[in-house]
C-alpha positions as a LaTeX table, in Angstrom:
\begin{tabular}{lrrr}
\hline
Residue & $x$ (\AA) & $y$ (\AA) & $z$ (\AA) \\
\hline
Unk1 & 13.10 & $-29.76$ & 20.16 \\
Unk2 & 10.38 & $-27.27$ & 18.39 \\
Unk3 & 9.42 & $-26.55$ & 22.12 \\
Unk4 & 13.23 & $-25.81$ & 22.83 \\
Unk5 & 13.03 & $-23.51$ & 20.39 \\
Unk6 & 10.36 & $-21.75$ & 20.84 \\
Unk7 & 11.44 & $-21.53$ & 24.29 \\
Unk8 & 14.70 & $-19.34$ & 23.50 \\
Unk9 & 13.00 & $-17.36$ & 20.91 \\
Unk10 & 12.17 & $-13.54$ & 22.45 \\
Unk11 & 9.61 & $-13.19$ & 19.91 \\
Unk12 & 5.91 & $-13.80$ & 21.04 \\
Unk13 & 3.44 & $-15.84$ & 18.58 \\
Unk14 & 0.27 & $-14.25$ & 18.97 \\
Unk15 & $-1.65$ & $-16.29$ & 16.08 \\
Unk16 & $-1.06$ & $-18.15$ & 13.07 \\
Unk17 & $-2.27$ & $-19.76$ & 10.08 \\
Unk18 & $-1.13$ & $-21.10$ & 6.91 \\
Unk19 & $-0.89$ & $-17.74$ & 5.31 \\
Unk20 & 0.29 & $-15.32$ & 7.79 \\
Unk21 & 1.64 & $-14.53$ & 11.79 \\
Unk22 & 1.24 & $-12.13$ & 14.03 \\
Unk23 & 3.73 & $-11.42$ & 16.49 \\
Unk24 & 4.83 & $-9.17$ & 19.46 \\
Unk25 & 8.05 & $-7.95$ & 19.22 \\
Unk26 & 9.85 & $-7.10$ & 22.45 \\
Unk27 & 11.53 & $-3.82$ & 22.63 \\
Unk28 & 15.02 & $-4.01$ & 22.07 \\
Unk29 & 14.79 & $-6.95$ & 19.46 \\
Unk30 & 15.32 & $-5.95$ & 15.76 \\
Unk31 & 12.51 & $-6.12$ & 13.21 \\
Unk32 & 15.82 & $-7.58$ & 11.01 \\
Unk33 & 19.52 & $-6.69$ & 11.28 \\
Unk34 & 22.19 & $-7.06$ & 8.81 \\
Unk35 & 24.67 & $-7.50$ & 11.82 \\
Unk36 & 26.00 & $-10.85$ & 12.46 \\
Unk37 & 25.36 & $-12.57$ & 15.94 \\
Unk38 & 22.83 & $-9.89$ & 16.65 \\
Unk39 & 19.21 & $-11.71$ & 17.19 \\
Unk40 & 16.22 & $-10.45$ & 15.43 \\
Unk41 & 12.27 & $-11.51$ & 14.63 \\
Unk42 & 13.09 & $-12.40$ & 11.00 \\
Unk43 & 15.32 & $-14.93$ & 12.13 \\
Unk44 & 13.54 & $-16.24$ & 15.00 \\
Unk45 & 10.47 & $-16.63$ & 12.89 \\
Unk46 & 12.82 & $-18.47$ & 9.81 \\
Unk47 & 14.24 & $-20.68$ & 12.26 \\
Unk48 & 10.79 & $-21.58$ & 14.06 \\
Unk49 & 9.15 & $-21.89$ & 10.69 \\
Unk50 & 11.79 & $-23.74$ & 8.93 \\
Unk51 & 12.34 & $-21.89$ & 5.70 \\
Unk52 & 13.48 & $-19.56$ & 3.85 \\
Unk53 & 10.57 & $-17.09$ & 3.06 \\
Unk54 & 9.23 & $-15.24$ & 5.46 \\
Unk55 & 6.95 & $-11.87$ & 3.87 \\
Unk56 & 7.92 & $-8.56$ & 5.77 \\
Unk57 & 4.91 & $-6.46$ & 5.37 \\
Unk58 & 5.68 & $-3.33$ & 7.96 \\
Unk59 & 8.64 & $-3.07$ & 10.44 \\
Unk60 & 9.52 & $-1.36$ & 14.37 \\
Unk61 & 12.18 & 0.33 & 15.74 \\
Unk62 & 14.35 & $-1.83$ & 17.55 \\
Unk63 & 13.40 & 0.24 & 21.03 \\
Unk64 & 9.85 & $-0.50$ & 20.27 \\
Unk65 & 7.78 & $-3.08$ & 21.57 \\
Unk66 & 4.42 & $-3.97$ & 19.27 \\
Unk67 & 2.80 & $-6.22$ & 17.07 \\
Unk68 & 3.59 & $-7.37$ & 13.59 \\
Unk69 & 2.03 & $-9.13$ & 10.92 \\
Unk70 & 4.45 & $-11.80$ & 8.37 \\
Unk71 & 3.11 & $-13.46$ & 5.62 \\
Unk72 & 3.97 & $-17.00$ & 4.72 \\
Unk73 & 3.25 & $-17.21$ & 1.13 \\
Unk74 & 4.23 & $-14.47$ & $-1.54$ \\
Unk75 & 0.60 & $-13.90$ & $-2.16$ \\
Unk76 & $-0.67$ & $-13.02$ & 1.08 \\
Unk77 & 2.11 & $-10.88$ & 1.43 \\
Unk78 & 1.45 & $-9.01$ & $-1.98$ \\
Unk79 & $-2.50$ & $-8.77$ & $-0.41$ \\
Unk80 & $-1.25$ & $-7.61$ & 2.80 \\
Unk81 & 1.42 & $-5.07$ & 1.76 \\
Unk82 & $-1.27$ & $-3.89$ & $-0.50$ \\
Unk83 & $-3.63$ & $-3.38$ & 2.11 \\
Unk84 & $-0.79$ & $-1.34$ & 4.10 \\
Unk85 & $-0.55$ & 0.97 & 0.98 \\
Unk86 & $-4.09$ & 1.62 & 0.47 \\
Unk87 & $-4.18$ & 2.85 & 4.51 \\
Unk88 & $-6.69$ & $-0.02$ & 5.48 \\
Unk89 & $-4.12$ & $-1.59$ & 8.02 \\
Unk90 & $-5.42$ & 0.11 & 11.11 \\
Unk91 & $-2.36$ & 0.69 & 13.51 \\
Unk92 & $-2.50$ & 2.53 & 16.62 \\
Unk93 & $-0.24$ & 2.97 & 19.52 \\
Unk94 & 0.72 & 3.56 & 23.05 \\
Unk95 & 3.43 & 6.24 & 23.96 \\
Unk96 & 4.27 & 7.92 & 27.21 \\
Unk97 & 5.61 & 12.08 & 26.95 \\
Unk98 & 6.62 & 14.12 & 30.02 \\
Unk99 & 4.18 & 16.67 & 30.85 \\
Unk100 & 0.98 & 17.31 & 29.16 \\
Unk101 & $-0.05$ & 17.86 & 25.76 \\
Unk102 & $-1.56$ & 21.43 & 25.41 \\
Unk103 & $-4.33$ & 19.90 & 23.72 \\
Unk104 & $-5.91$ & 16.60 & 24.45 \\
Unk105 & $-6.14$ & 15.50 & 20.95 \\
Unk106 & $-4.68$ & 16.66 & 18.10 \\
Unk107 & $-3.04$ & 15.66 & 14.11 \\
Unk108 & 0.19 & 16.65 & 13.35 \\
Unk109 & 1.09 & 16.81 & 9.79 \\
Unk110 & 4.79 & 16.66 & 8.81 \\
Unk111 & 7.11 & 16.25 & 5.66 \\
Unk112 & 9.63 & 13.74 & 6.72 \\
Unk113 & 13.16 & 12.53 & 5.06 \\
Unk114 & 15.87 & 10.12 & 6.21 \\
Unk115 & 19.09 & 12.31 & 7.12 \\
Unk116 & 21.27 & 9.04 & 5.87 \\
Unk117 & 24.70 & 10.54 & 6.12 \\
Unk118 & 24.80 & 12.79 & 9.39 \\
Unk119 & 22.65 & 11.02 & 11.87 \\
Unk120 & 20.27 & 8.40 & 10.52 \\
Unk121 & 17.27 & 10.41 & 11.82 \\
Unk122 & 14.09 & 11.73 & 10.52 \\
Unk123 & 14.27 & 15.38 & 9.71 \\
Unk124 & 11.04 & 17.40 & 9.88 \\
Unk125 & 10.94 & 19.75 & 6.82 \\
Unk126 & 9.35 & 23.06 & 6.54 \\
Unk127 & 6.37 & 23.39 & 4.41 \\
Unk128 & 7.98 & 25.87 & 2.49 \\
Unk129 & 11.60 & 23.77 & 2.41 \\
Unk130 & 10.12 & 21.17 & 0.98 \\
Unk131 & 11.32 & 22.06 & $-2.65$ \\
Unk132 & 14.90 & 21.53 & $-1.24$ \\
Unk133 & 14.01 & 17.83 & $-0.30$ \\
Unk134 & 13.02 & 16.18 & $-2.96$ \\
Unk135 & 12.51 & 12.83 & $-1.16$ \\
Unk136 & 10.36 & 14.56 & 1.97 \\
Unk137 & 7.37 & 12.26 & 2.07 \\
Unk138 & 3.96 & 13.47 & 3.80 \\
Unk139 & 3.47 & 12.31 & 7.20 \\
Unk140 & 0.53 & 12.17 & 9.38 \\
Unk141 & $-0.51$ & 10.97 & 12.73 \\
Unk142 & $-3.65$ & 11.76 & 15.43 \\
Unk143 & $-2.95$ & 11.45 & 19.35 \\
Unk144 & $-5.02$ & 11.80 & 22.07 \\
Unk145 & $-4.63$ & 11.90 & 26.05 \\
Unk146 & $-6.27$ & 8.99 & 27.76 \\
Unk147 & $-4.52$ & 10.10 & 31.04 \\
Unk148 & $-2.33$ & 12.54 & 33.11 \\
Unk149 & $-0.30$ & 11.47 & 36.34 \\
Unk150 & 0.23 & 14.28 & 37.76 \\
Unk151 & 2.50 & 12.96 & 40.42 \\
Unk152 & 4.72 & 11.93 & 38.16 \\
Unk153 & 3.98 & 14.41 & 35.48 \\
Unk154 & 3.87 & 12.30 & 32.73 \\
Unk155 & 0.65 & 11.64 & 30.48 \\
Unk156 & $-0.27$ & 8.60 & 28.56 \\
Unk157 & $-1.76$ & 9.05 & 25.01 \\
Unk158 & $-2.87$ & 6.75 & 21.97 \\
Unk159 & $-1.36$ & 7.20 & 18.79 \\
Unk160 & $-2.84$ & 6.73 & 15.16 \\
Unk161 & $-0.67$ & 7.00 & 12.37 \\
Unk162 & $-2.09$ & 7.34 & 8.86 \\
Unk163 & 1.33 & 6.94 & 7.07 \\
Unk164 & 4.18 & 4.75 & 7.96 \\
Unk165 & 7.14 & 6.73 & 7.62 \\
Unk166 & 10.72 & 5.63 & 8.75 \\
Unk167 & 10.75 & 6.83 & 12.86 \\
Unk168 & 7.39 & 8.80 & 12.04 \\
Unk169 & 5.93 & 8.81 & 15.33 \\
Unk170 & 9.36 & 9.52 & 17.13 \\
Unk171 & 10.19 & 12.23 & 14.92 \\
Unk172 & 6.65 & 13.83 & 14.85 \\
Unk173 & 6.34 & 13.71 & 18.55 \\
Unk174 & 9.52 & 15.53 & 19.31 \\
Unk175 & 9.50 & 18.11 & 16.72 \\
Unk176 & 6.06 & 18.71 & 18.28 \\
Unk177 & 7.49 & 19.54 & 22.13 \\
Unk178 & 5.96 & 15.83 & 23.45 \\
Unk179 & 9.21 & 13.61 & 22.85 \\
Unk180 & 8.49 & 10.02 & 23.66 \\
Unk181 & 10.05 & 9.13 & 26.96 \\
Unk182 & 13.26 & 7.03 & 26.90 \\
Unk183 & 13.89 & 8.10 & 23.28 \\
Unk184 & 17.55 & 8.71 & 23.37 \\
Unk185 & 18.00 & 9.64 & 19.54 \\
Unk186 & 15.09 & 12.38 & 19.47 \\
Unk187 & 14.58 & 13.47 & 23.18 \\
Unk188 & 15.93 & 16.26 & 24.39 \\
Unk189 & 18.17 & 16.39 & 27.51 \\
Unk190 & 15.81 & 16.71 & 29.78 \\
Unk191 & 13.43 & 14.02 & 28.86 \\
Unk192 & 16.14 & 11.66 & 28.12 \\
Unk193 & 17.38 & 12.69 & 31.67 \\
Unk194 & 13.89 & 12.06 & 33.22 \\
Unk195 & 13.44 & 8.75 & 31.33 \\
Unk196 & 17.34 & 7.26 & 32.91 \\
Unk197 & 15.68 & 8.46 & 36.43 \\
Unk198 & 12.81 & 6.36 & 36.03 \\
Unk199 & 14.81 & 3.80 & 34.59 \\
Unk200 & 13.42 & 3.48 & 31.35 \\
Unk201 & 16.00 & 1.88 & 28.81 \\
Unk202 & 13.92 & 1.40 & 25.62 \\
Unk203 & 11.24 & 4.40 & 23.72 \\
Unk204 & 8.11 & 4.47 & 25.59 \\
Unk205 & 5.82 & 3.44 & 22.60 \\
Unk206 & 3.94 & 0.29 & 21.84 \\
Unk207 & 2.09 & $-0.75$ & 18.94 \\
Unk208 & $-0.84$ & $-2.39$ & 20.98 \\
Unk209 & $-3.45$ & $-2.67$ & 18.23 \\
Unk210 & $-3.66$ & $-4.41$ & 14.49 \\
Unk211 & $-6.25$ & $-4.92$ & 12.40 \\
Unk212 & $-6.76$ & $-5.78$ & 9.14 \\
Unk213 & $-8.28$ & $-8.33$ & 6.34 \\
Unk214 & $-6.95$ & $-11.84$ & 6.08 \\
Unk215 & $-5.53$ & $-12.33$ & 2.48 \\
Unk216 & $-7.29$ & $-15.28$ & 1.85 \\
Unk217 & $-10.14$ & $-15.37$ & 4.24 \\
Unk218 & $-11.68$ & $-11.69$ & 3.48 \\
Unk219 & $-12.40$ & $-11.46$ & 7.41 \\
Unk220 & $-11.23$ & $-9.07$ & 9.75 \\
Unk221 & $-8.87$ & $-9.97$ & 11.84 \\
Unk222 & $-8.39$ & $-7.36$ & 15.18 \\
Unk223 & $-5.39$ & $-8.22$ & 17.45 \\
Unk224 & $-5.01$ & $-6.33$ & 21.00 \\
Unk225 & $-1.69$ & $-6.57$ & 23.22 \\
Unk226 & $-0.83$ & $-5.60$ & 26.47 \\
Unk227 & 3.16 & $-3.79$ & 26.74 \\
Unk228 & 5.29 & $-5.27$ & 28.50 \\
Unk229 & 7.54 & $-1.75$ & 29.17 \\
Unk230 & 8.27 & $-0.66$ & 32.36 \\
Unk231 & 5.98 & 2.50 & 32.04 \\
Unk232 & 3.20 & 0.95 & 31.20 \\
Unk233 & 3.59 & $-1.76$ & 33.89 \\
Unk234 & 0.70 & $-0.47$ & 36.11 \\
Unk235 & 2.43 & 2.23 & 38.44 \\
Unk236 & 1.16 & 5.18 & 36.35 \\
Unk237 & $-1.11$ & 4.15 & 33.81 \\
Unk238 & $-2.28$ & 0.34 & 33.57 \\
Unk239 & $-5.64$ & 0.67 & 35.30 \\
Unk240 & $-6.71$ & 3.33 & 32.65 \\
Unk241 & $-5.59$ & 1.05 & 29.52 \\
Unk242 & $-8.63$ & $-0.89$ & 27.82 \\
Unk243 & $-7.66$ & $-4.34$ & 25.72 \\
\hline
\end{tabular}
């Protein structure tokens, strides 16, 4: 029956232990949803682990594909989420952009707040705005080109983000000109337009790459993925991608 289960569940267990999991979430899948019916990772894992607690330390967009670390005790999650805080969880991503970046590597430094009651988007705030938001919160994030197809004019870049801000890296990106591909809630029409023609359905970014220390252990513990996405299924990009 636990093989059943496991079966239906769209959630990938890449390791576990008594005190935590690490899983890759399939874009498309919620980190958790409120809405009833709808399937997320929270309640695949619940359901596979039998109980109730299940420690949410960091969280993706539901168009994202990535990995994710739970905690099964209170304590490692209290160790873990701590860890997140302090900026020692190393996270670092894959996302695909029309064109190419004027520079190949670059940081982009942000203030960021949630626009709850118009759109549910990250708003970019002006330096000197930033008075007028009061709940703007500092966001920052390095990229770098690891390669350009020119044929299909779209480039492939790694993403580190220093802070984890609510849609940081989609926001960031597009206020920036390089809008992730497939994005339909920050892309503008013509990379939205471009991502339909290649038929990309979900946002072109995949957290590939964890690391950080056990809880209880004190070891570090390094986790690689390969996407599953479309785009980064080997037409354009795969043989340049390193796990």
């Amino acid at each position: 029956m636990d093989d059943l289960l496991e079966d239906r569940m769209k959630t990938e267990i890449i390791y576990e232990d008594n005190e935590l999991l690490v899983v890759h979430k399939p874009a498309g899948l919620a980190t958790q949803t409120a809405k009833a019916g709808q399937a997320d990772t929270v309640s695949e894992l619940k359901n596979y682990l039998k109980c109730s607690y299940l420690g949410i330390i960091h969280r993706l967009d539901q168009p994202v594909e990535g990995l994710l670390v739970f905690a099964k005790t209170k304590k490692s999650a209290a160790a873990l989420s701590l860890q997140l805080k302090e900026g020692t969880v190393n996270k670092q991503y894959y996302a695909v952009i029309c064109g190419k970046p004027m520079a190949e590597r670059g940081e982009l430094v942000d203030y960021l707040y949630k626009d709850t009651l118009k759109t549910g988007r990250a708003v970019v705030a002006a330096p000197q705005d930033i008075s007028r938001y009061p709940d703007a919160k500092r966001a920052v994030l390095q990229y770098r080109l690891l390669q350009y197809a020119e044929e299909a004019d779209l480039s492939l870049l790694e993403i580190h983000i220093d802070t984890g801000r609510f849609h940081q890296i989609r926001a960031q990106m597009s206020h920036a000109g390089m809008a992730l591909l497939g994005d339909a809630k920050y892309a503008e029409e013509a990379v939205r337009k471009r991502g339909e023609e290649l038929g990309i359905r979900n946002v072109a970014l995949c957290a590939f790459c964890i690391s950080f220390q056990h809880p209880v252990k004190k070891r570090k513990m390094d986790f690689r993925i390969k996407p599953q996405g479309k785009i980064f299924s080997g037409t354009y990009f795969e043989p340049f991608i390193s796990y």
